[in-house]
N, C-alpha and C positions, 0 to 999 in steps of 0.2 A: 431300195436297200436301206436298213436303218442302223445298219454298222455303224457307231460309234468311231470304231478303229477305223480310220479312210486307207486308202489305196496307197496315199501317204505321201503328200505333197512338202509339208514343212517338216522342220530338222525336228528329229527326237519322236516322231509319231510315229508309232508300230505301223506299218504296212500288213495289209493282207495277204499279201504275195510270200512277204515273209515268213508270217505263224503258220499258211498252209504248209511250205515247204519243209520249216520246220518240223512239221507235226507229220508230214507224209501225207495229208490229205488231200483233197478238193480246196479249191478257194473256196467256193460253194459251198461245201464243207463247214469249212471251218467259218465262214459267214452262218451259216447256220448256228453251229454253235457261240460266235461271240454275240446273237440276238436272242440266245435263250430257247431256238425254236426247236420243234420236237422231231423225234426221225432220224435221230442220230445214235449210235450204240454206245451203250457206257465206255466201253475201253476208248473207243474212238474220241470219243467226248472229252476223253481223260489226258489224250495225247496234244489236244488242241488248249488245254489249259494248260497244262506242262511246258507247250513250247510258247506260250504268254511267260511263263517262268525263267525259262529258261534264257529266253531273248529279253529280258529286265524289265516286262512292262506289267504294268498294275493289271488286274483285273478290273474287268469291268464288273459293278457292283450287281448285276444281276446273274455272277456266275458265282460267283460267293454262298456256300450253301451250309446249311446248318451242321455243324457236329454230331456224328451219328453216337458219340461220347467220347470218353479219355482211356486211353492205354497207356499205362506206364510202360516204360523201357529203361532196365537198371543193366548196366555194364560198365566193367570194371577200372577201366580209366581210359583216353584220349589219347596217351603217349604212344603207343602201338595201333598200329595206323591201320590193323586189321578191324578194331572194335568201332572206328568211326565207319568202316564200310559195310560193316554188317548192319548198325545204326539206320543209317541211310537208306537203305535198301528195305528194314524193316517197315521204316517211316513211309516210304513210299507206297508199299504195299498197303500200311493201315490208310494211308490217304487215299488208296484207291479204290477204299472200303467205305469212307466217308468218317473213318473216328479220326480223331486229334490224338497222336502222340504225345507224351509228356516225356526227357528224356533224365534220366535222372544218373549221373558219373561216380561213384567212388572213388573219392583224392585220399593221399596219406595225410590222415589230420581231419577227414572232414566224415560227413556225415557217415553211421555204418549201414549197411544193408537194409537191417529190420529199421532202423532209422528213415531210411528212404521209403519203404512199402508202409510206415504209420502214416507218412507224410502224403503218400501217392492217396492212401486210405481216407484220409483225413478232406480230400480233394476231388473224391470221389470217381476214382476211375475203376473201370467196368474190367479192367483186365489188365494181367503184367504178365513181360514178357523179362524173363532172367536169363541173360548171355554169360557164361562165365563167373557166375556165380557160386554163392557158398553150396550149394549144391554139387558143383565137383572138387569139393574139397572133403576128404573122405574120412576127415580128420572134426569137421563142422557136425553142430546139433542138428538134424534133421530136421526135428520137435516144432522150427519156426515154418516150415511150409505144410504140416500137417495142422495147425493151427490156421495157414492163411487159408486150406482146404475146409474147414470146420467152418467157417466164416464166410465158405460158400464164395469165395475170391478165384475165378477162372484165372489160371497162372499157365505159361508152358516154359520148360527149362532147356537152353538151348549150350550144348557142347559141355558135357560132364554127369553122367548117365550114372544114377544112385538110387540101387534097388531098395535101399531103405525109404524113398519116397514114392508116392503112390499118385502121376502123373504124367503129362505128355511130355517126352526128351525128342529132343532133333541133335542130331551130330553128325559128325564127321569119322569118317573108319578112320581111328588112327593108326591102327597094326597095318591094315592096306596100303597108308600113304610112305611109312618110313618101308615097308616091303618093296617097297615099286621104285624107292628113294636106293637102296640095298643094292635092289639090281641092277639097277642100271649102273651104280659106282662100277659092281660087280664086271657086267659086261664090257665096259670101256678098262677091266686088268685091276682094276684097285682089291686086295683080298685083306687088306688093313684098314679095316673101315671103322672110327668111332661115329657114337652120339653125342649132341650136347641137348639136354633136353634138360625140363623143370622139377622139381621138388616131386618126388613118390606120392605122395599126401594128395595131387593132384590127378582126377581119372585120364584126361587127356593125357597127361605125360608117362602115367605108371600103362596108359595101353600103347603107347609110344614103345616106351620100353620093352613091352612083351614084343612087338610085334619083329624089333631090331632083333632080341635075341633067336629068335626063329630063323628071320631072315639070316642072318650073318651066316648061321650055321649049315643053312644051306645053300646059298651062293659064294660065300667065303672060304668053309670048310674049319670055321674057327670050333675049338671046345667050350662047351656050357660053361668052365670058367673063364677062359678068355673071353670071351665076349663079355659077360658081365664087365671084365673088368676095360672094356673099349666104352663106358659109357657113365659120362660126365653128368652127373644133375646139378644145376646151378638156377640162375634167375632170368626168365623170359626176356633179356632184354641185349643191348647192342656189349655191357660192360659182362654180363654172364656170359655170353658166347665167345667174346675172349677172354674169360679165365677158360673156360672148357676147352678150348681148343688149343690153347695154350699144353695143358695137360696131355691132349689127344696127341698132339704133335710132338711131345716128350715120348710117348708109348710107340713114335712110330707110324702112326695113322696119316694116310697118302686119299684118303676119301671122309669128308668130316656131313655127316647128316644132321639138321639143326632142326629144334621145336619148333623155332620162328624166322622167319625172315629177318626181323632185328639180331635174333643170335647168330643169324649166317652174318651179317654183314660184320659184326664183333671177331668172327671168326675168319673171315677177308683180314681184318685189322692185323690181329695175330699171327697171320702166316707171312704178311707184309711185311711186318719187323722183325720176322728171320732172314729175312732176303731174299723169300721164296715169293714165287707167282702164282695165282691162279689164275688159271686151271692147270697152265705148265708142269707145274711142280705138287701141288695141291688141290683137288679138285672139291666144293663143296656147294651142299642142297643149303635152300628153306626150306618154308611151311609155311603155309597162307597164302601167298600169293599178291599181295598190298597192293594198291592200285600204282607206287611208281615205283614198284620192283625190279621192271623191264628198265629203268634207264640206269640203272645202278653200273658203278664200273668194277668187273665185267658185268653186264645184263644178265643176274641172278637166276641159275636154275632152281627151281622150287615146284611145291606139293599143291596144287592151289585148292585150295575149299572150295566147294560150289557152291557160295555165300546167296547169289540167287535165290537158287532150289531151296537152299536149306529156312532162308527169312520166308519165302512164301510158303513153305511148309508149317512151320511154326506160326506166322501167323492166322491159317486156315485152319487150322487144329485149334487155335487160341478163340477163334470167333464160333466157330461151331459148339465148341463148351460154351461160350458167351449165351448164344443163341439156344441153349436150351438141349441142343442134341449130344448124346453120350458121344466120347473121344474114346479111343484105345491108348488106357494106361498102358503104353510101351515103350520103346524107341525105336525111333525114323533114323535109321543109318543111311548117308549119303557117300556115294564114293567119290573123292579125288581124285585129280587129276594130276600126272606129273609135266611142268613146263620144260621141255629143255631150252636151256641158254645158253650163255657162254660162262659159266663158272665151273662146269665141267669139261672135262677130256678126257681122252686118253691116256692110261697112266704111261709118264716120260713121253708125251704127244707133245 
């Protein structure tokens, strides 16, 4: 054997035993792959260098493989803990492609968009990936991605679907996610159901909006004005969701549906400082789903993205343009799923 990595007799040396288990594989296996030797399957391959990652050990310099090139990746900021796991999971996907990621943040204050894509430009990456971008802002010049298109720049835009650009969109249904959010308040007796959702100017949140007033009206029995008037537009974040629910719970609203997981948990806050409980008194969703959603008190029901599906979609769409083959200008809609937890109940349960 010429394993480098030993079996693993002194302190701090990776073990064999270990990176197989890790990885799910063969010792065998994964000795194969940490000598470099052939007869092993990509994916396979890819899981035994992962769980070198994963278990904090360097790679050995002969697994170290060249840059297939750079992807950029712009999303809208780090504070919402949904953009780092979509990140992630992008990232892994291009690494399992062989390009190098580039991840580029939007802060208040710091660089702008087009600022970022001169810069990715400037650094020469072969393709960008826009999450939540100006692109669903419906209110934003289009003009800059019909330009990055001219310039022959493979892009694909992910969550905020704009027929005025002529590209690949991946999203999420959001009329499906607050519909399934509706009924189920609906079922558990709640017929007082607000939204707190984002700015209209936004497609996520204006198809948000469509999708509660449908719903309401048919599981609630509310009228086309009342229902408008059960939904709060504010700012994606912990202090937006308690002003809206704030609001909500002035009108009466015993079931409060949120754009984000940060605005459910703002809107926990709010109910809290009436004196009321949830889900006892209160019952209320997210959106997205965030990886430490479940330990929330109470453990957050919410909408969750299929943040998986939807990064490996977009970035297979983004590599096949790369690669020379026509994409289908359209949009990839993904359905959601609803979590139940404990932030809902029975209404007076």
């Amino acid at each position: 054997m010429t394993l480098s990595l030993t079996r693993g007799a002194e302190h701090g040396t990776p073990r064999l035993t270990d990176i197989a288990a890790q990885a799910g594989v063969s010792e065998a296996t994964a000795s194969r792959v940490l000598n470099g030797k052939p007869g092993v399957a990509p994916a396979t391959r890819r899981r035994v260098v992962a769980a070198l990652d994963v278990l904090g050990y360097e790679r050995p310099v002969r697994l170290r493989q060249r840059s297939a090139g750079l992807i950029g990746l712009v999303i809208p900021e780090l504070t919402n803990p949904i953009f780092p796991a979509f990140a992630q999971v992008i990232e892994q996907v291009l690494a399992g492609h062989g390009y190098t990621p580039v991840l580029c943040t939007q802060m208040p204050g710091g660089s702008t968009e087009d600022e970022l894509v001169e810069q990715m430009e400037d650094r020469g990456v072969t393709g960008i990936v826009f999450l939540s971008g100006l692109h669903a802002d419906t209110t934003a010049d289009p003009v800059r991605y019909h330009r990055l298109a001219s310039r022959r720049m493979p892009f694909v835009l992910v969550n905020g679907y704009n027929e005025r650009i002529t590209a690949s969109f991946v999203s999420s249904d959001d009329r499906s996610a607050v519909r399934m959010a509706v009924r189920h308040l609906a079922d558990l007796g709640h017929t007082r159901v607000g939204l707190a959702v984002g700015p209209t100017r936004f497609v996520p949140s204006r198809r948000k909006a469509e999708g509660f007033l449908a719903a309401v009206r048919s599981f609630c029995g509310m009228r086309a004005d009342e229902a408008e008037a059960h939904i709060e537009r504010t700012l994606f974040t912990v202090e937006g969701g308690h002003a809206a629910a704030t609001a909500l719970l002035d009108r009466g609203c015993t079931g409060l549906v949120c754009g984000s997981d940060l605005m459910a948990l703002g809107a926990i806050r709010a109910v809290r400082e009436r004196g009321l409980s949830v889900p006892h008194d209160v019952s209320v969703i997210g959106f997205d789903d965030s990886p430490l959603i479940p330990f929330t008190d109470p453990p957050l029901t919410t909408v969750r993205q299929p943040v998986q599906a939807m990064a490996t979609a977009a970035v297979g769409a983004l590599l096949e343009e790369v690669g020379g083959t026509p994409v289908q200008r359209t949009e990839f809609v993904f359905q959601p799923e609803l979590v139940v937890r404990g932030s809902t109940a029975r209404r007076g349960g």
